[in-house]
C-alpha positions as CSV (number, residue, x, y, z in Angstrom):
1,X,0.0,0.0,0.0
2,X,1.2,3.2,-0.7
3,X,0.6,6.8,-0.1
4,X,0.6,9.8,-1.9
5,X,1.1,13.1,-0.4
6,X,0.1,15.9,-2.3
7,X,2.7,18.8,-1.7
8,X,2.5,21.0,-4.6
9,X,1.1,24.0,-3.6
10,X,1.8,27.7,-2.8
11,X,1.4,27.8,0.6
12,X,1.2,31.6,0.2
13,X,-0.6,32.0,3.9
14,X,2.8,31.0,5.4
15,X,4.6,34.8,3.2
16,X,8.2,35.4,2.8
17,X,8.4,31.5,4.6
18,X,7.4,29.8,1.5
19,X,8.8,32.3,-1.1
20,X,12.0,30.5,-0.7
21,X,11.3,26.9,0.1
22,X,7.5,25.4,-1.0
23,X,5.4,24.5,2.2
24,X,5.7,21.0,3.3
25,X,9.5,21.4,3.9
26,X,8.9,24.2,6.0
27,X,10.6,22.9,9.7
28,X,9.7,21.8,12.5
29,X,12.2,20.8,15.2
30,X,15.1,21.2,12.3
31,X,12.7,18.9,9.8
32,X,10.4,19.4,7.4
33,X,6.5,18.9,7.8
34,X,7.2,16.5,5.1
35,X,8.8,14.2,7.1
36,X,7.0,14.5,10.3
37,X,3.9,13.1,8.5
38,X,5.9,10.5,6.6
39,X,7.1,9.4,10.4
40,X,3.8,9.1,11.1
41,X,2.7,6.5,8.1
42,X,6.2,4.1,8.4
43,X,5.3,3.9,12.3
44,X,2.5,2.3,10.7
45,X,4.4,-0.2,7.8
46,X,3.6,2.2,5.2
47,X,7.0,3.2,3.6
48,X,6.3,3.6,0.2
49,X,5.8,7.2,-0.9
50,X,4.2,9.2,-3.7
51,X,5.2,12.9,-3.9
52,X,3.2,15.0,-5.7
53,X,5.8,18.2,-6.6
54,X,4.5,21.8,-7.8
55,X,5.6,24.5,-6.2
56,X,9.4,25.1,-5.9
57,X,9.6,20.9,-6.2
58,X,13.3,20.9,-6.8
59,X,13.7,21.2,-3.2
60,X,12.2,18.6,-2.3
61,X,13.8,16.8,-5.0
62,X,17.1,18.0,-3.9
63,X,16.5,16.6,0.1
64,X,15.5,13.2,-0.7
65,X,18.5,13.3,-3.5
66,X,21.3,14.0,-0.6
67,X,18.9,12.5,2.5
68,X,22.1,10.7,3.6
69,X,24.0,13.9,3.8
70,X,21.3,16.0,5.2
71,X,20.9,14.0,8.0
72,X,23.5,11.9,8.7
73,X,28.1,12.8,9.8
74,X,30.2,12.6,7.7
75,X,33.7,12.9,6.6
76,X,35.4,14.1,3.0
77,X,38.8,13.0,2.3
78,X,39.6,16.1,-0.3
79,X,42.7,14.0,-1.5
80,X,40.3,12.0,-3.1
81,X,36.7,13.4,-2.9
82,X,35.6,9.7,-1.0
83,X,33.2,10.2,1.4
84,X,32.8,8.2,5.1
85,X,29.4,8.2,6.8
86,X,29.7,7.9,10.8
87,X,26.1,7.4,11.7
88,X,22.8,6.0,10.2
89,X,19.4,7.0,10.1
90,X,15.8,5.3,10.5
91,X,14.8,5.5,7.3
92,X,16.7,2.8,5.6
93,X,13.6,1.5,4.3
94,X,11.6,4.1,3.0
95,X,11.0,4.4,-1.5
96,X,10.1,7.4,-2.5
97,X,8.8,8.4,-5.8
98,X,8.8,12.0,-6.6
99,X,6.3,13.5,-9.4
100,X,6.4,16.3,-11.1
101,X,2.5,16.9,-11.1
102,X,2.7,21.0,-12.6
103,X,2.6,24.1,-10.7
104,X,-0.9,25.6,-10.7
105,X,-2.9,21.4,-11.2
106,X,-5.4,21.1,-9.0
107,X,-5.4,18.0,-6.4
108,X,-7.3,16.1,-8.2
109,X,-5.2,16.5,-11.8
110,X,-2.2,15.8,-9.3
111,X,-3.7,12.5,-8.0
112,X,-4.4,11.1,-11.4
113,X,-0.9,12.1,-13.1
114,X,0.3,9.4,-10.5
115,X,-2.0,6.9,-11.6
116,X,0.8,5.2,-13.9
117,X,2.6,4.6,-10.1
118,X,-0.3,2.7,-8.0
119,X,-0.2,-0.5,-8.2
120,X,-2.6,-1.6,-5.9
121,X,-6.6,-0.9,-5.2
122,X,-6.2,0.8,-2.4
123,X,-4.2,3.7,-1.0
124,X,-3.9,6.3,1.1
125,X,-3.5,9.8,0.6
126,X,-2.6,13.5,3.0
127,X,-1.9,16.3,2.3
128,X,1.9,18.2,2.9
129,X,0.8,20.4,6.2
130,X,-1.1,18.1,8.0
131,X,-0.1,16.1,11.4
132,X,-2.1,13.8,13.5
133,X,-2.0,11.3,16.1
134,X,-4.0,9.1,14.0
135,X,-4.1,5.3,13.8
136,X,-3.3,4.2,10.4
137,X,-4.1,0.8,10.8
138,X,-7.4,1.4,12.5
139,X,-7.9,4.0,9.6
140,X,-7.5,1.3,6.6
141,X,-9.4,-1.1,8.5
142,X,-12.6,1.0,9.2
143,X,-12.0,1.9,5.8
144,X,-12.2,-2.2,4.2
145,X,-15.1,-2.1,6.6
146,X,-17.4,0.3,5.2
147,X,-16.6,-0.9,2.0
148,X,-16.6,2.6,0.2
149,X,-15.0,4.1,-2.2
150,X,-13.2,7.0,-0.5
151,X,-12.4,7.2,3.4
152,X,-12.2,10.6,5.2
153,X,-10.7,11.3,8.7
154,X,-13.2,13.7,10.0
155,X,-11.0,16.3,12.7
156,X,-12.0,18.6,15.2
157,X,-10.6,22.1,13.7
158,X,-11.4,25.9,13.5
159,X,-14.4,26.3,12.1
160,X,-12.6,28.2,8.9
161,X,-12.9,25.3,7.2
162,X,-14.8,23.2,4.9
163,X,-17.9,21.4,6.6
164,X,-18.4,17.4,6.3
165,X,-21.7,16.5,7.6
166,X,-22.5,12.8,8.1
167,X,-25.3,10.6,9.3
168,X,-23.1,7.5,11.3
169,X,-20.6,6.7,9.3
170,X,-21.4,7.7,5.5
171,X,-20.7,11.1,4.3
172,X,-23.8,13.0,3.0
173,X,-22.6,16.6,2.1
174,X,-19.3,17.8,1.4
175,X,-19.7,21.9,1.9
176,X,-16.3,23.7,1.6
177,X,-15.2,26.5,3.5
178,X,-18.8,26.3,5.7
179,X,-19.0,27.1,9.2
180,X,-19.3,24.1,11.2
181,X,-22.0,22.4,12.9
182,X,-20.7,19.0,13.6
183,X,-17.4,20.0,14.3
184,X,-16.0,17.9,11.3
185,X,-13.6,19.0,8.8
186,X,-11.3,17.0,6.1
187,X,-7.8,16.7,8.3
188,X,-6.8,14.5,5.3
189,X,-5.3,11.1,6.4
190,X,-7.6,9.4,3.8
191,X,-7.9,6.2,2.0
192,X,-9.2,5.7,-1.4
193,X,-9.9,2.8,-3.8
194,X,-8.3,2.8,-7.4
195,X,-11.9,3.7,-9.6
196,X,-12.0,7.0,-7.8
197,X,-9.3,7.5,-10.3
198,X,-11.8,7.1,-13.4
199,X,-13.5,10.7,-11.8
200,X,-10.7,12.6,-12.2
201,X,-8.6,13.8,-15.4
202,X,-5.0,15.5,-15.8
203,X,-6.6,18.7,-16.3
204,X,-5.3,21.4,-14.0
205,X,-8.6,22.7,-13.1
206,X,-9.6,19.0,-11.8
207,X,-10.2,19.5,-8.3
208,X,-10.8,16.5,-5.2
209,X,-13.0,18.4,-3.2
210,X,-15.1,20.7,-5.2
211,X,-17.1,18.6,-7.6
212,X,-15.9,14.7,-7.1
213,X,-15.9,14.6,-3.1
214,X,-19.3,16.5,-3.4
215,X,-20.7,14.0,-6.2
216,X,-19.4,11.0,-4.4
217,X,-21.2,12.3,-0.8
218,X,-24.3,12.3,-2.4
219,X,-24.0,9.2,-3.7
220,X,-22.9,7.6,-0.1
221,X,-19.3,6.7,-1.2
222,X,-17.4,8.4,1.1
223,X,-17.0,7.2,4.6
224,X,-16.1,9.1,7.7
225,X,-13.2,8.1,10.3
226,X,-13.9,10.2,13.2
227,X,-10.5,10.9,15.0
228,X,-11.4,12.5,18.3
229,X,-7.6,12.5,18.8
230,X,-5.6,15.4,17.9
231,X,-4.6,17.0,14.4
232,X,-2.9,20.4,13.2
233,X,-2.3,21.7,10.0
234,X,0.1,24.2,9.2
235,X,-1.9,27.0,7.6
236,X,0.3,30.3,8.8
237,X,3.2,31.5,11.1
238,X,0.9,31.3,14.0
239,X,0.5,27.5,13.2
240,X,4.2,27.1,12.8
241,X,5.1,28.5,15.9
242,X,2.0,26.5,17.6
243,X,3.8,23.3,16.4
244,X,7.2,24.5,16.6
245,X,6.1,24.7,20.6
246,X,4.9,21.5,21.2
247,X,7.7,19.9,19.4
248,X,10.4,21.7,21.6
249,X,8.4,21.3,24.9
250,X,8.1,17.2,24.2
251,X,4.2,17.5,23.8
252,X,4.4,17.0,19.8
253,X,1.3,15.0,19.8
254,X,2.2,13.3,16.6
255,X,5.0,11.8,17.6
256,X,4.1,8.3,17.3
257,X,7.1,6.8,16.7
């Protein structure tokens, strides 16, 4: 099973931050929210990755390129340019495949330009700012359960985001950028089978949530994991420095491994 993290956009609520570097490798506790959430999905056995790039995607291209020197000592001989690692790292075991999916495509053009890369019927999928102290497994297996098409983990955020309204279990209206009622939002941390690809198109103006995830709630085919855990996205500074808190004060709630 693999998952596919859709990092390609501007981020342009984070300012001069992300006018350098594109959002998801924006740090926390000296590493990118990238791999905080990819920590998150190997604690569970999922270590093969799906990168959707955009935005200023050399640089992610260019950390997981030199990951060994980025985050491990080492030493250079210059008489001969060889090159002695000291240490190791964790994530020995971890394939990642990074995509260019455009700058300006829309998440659902992204998620079918990486169609050609899934090999299996189901998968997951997050987005690049999002961490949670979600149960993976207990999240794919609610999701075999219901037997729907699309799984959504429904979080307990501001209420500046999109509604999801649901009666039990089965989604019934996808309303973005609503006031809530039920307290639910879309934290991401979904699971999806393989024909929600035939839905979506490589056009750049083929969106997830507007249109499909609205179709497919009326329909009853998307499912609702209700995490009554804990979940942050990283929307602006005062998000970063939330997160940047807890991290440094040992209460980084996501940190499952």
């Amino acid at each position: 099973m693999k998952l596919i993290i859709l990092a390609g956009g501007y981020g342009s609520r984070l300012g001069e931050i992300t006018s350098t570097i594109p959002k998801p490798m924006v740090q926390i506790g000296g590493k990118p929210i990238l791999w905080h959430i990819m920590k998150i999905y190997s604690h569970y056995g999922i270590k093969d990755f799906i990168i959707c790039l955009g935005y200023k995607g050399e640089i992610i291209k260019d950390y997981f390129t030199h990951y060994q020197y980025k985050n491990k000592d080492f030493t250079v001989d210059l008489s001969d340019n060889s090159i002695e690692f000291h240490n190791g790292h964790e994530e020995l075991d971890w394939k990642v495949t990074l995509v260019d999916t455009g700058i300006d495509t829309l998440k659902g053009g992204r998620l079918k330009r990486i169609e050609k890369y899934l090999d299996e019927d189901t998968n997951l999928l997050t987005y690049g700012d999002g961490v949670a102290d979600i149960n993976i497994k207990e999240l794919i297996d609610f999701h075999n359960k219901m037997g729907k098409m699309v799984t959504i983990s429904g979080v307990h955020p501001p209420a500046r985001f999109g509604e999801l309204i649901a009666e039990g279990d089965i989604l019934t209206v996808f309303e973005e950028k609503a006031q809530t009622s039920q307290g639910l939002i879309n934290g991401g941390y979904m699971v999806f089978n393989r024909c929600l690809l035939e839905y979506l198109t490589e056009d750049v103006q083929c969106d997830l949530e507007a249109g499909i995830f609205e179709q497919l709630a009326t329909r009853g085919e998307i499912a609702v994991y209700k995490h009554n855990g804990y979940w942050a996205c990283m929307d602006n500074e005062r998000d970063l420095h939330y997160l940047e808190n807890l991290w440094k004060k040992n209460k980084a709630f996501w940190k499952v491994w």
